[in-house]
C-alpha positions in Angstrom: -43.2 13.3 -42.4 -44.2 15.9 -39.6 -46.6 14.2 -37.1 -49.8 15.8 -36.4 -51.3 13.4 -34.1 -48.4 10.7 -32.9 -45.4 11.8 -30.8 -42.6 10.5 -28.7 -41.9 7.8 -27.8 -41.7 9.2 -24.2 -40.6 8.0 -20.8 -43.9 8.1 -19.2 -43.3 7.2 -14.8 -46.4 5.1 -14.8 -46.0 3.2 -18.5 -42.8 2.9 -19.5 -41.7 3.8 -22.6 -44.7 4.9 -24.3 -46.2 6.2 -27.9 -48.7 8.6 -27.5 -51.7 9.7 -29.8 -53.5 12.9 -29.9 -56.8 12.7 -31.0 -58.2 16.3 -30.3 -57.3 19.6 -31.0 -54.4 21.7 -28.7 -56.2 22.4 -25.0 -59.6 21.0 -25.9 -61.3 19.9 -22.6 -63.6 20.1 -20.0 -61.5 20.8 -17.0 -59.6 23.4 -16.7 -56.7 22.0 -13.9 -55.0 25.1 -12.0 -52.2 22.3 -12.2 -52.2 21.4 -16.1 -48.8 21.8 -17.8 -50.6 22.6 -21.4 -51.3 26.1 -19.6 -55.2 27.1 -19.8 -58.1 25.2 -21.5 -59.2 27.2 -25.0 -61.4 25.5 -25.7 -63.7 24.5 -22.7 -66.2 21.8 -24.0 -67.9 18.9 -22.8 -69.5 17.5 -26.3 -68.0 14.7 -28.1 -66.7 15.4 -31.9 -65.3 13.6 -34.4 -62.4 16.4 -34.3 -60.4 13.8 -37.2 -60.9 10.9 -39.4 -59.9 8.0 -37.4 -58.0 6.8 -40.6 -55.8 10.1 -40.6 -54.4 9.0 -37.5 -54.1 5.1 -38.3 -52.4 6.1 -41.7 -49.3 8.1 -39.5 -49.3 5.2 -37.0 -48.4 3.0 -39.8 -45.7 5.5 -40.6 -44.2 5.4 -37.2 -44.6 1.7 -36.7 -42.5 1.2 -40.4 -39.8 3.0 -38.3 -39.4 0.3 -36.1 -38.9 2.2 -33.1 -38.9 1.0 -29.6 -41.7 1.4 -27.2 -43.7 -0.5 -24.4 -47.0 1.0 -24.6 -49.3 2.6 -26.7 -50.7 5.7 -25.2 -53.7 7.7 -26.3 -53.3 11.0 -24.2 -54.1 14.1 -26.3 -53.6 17.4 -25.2 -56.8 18.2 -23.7 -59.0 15.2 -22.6 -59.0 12.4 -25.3 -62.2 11.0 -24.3 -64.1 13.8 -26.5 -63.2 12.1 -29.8 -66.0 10.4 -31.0 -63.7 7.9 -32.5 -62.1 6.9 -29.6 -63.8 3.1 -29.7 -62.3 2.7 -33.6 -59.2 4.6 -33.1 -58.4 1.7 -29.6 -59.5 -1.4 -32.2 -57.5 0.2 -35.3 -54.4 0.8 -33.0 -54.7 -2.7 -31.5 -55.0 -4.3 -34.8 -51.8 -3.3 -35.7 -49.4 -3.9 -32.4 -49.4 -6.5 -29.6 -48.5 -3.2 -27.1 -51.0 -2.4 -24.3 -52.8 0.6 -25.2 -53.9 3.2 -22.0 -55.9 5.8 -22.0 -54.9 8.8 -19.9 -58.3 11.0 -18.6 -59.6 13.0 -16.6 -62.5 10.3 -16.0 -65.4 13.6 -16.4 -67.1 11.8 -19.1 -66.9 8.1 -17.8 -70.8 8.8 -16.6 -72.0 8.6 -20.6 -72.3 4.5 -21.8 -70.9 5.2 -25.1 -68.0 6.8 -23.2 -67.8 3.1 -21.2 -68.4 1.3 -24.3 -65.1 3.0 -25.8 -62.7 2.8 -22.9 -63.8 -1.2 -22.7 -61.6 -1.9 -25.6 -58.5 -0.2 -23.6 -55.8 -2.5 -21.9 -55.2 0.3 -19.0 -57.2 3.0 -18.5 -55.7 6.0 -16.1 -58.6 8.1 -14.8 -57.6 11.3 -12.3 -58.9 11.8 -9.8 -58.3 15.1 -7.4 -60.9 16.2 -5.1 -63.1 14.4 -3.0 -65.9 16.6 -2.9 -67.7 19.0 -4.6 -66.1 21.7 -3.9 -62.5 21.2 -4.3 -63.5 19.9 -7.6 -64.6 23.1 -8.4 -61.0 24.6 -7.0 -58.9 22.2 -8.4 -60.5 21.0 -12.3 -62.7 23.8 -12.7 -64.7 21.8 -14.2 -67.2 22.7 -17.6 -70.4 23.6 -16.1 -72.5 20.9 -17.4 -70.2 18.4 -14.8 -71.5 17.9 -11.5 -69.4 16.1 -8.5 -71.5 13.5 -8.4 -72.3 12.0 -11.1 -68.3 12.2 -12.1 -68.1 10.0 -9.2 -70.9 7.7 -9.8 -69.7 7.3 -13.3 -65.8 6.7 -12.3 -67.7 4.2 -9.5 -69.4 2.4 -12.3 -66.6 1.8 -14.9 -64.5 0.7 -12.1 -66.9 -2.1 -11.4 -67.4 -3.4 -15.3 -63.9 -3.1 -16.9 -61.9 -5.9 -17.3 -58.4 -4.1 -17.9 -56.0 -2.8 -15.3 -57.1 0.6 -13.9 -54.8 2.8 -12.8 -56.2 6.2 -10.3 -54.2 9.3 -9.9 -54.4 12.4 -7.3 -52.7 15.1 -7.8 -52.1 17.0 -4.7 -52.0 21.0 -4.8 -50.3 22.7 -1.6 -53.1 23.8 0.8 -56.0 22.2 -1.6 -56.5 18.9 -1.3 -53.8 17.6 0.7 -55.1 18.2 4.4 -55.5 15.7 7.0 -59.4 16.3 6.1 -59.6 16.0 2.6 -57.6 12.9 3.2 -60.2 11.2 5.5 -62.6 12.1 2.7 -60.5 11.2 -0.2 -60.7 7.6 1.7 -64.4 7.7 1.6 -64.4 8.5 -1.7 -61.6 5.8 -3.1 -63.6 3.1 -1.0 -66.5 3.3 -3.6 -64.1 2.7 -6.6 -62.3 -1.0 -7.5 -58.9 0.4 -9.1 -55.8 -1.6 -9.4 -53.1 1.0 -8.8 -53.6 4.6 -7.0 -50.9 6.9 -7.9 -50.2 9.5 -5.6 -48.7 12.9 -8.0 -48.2 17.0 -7.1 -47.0 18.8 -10.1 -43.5 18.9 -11.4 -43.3 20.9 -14.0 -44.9 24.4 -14.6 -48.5 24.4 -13.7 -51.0 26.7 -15.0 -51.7 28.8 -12.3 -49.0 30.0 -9.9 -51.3 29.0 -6.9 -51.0 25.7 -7.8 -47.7 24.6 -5.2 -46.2 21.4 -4.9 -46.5 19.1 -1.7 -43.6 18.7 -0.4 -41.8 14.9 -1.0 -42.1 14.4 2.6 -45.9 15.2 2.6 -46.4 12.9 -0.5 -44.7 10.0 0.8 -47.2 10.6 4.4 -50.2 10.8 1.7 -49.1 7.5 0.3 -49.0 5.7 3.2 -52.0 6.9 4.7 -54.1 6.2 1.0 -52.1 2.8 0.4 -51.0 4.5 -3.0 -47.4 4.8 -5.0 -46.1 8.1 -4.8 -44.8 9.0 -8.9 -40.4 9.5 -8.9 -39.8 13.5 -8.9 -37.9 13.6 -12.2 -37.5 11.5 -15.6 -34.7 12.4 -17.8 -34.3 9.4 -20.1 -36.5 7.6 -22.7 -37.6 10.2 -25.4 -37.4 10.1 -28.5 -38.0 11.4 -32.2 -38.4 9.9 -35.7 -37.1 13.2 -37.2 -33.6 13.4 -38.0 -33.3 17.3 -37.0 -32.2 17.7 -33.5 -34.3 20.8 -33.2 -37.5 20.1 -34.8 -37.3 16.6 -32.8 -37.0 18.4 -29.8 -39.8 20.9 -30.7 -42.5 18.0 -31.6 -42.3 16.0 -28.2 -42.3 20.0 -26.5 -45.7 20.8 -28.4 -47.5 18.4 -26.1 -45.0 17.5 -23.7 -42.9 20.0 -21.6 -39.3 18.9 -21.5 -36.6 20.2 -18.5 -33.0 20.9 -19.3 -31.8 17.4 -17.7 -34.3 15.8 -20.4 -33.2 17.9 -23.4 -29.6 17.5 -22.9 -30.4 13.1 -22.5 -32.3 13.4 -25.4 -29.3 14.9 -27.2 -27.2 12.6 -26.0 -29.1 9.7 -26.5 -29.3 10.7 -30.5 -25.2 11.4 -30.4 -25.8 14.9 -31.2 -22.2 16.4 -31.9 -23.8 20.2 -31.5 -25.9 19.9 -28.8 -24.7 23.4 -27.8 -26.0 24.6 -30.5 -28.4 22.8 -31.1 -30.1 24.4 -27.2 -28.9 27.6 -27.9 -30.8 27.9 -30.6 -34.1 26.0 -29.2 -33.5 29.4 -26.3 -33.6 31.9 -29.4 -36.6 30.5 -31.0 -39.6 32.9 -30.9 -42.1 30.1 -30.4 -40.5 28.6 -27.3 -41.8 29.3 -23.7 -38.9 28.7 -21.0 -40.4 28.4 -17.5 -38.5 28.2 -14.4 -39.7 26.0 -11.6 -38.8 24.1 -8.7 -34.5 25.1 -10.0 -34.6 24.1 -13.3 -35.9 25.3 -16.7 -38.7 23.5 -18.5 -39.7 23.8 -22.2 -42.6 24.4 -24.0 -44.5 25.7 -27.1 -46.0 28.7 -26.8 -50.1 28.2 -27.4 
């Protein structure tokens, strides 16, 4: 069985070892991050849809759950922003139903202003909002946000939810070289956190090939002065253990997590190892021939990717 909407498991820095769901369509969202590994938003949307039947994607997490394979957390992630299903308040409850595992929500926290939007994330376990700028106008630089979002009211509604949900909530910044991570955006970013009750603040820069080439990574020794000064946790530099694949091809495993989740060479070659692959030579020679393969290097080593 192919999977359309569940992939991995995958080592996630934050989660653990975790499951992920897609509920939407490839790069539907209302941001469009200069930082986003998934390349640019196509399409840009900020209205809810019932993109699938909840029951498609509870029928192939049955599947993966018969395979008995390992995992710490159920993650609903999507490639674009998962809070645009319409579903999203059955899909949590179905997925719940049928695994004692956590289940987090990755978003970009746009949407959290809407009450049925509130009303969905309430059934969650963790929910991980982002959250990059502290002002209006480096929101605008950095999400590029659909133009129906204002600053505000993102913040009021990230504000809000903060204050009702009962789960853990986890905030991440990602930090862009000469955007958001001067001494003054700090002082504001401090403002800003002040009016939101989180339980964790991840502190992030990108890691793998961002969207636009502006979009630098701080340096580790910036990141680790931004930590301290926000009282957050900066995210490790590199993973390179914990995926995995319920397909038996080494190839076509490797190209399912890659659709929605760049690999690097260190992670491809674990993966391979991990599965006792006795052609792994091969078996990356050819994922470097295939035609719908993107290989990006960044930051001294080469990341994979589906070409969209």
């Amino acid at each position: 069985m192919q999977p359309d909407f569940i992939y991995g498991p995958v080592p996630s820095r934050r989660l653990g070892i975790s499951l992920g769901v897609s509920p939407i369509p490839k790069k539907t969202c209302n941001y469009a991050c200069v930082y986003c590994q998934l390349g640019r938003t196509n399409p840009m949307t900020n209205t809810r849809k019932m993109f699938f039947k909840v029951q498609e994607i509870l029928n192939e997490f049955d599947y993966v759950l018969s395979k008995d394979i390992h995992f710490d957390v159920v993650t609903i992630v999507g490639e674009g922003e998962p809070t645009l299903y319409l579903g999203l308040d059955q899909l949590i409850r179905g997925i719940k139903s049928r695994t004692d595992k956590p289940v987090a929500v990755i978003t970009n926290g746009a949407l959290l202003y809407e009450d049925s939007v509130k009303e969905a994330l309430m059934e969650a376990d963790i929910v991980l909002p982002s959250f990059d700028a502290p002002d209006e106008t480096l929101f605008k630089q950095i999400n590029r946000p659909h133009g129906d979002l204002k600053y505000h009211r993102v913040l009021e509604g990230l504000s809000e939810f903060s204050k009702q949900f009962k789960g853990e909530l986890w905030i991440e910044i990602m930090f862009v070289k000469g955007m958001n991570d001067t001494d003054e955006a700090l002082e504001a970013f401090k403002k800003q956190l002040g009016k939101i009750q989180y339980n964790r603040l991840y502190i992030n820069t990108p890691v793998r090939p961002p969207c636009e080439e502006t979009a630098v990574a701080v340096s580790m020794e910036r990141i680790e002065e931004i930590s301290q000064k926000l009282g957050g946790l900066s995210i490790d530099f590199l993973v390179s253990e914990g995926f995995s694949s319920n397909i038996e091809d080494d190839l076509l495993a490797i190209k399912s997590i890659i659709k929605r989740h760049p690999m690097n060479q260190y992670e491809i070659q674990s993966f391979l190892d991990h599965r006792n692959c006795k052609e792994a030579y091969k078996v990356i020679k050819d994922l470097k021939a295939s035609k719908d393969v993107k290989i990006k290097s960044y930051r001294g080593y080469d990341t994979y990717q589906i070409k969209v």
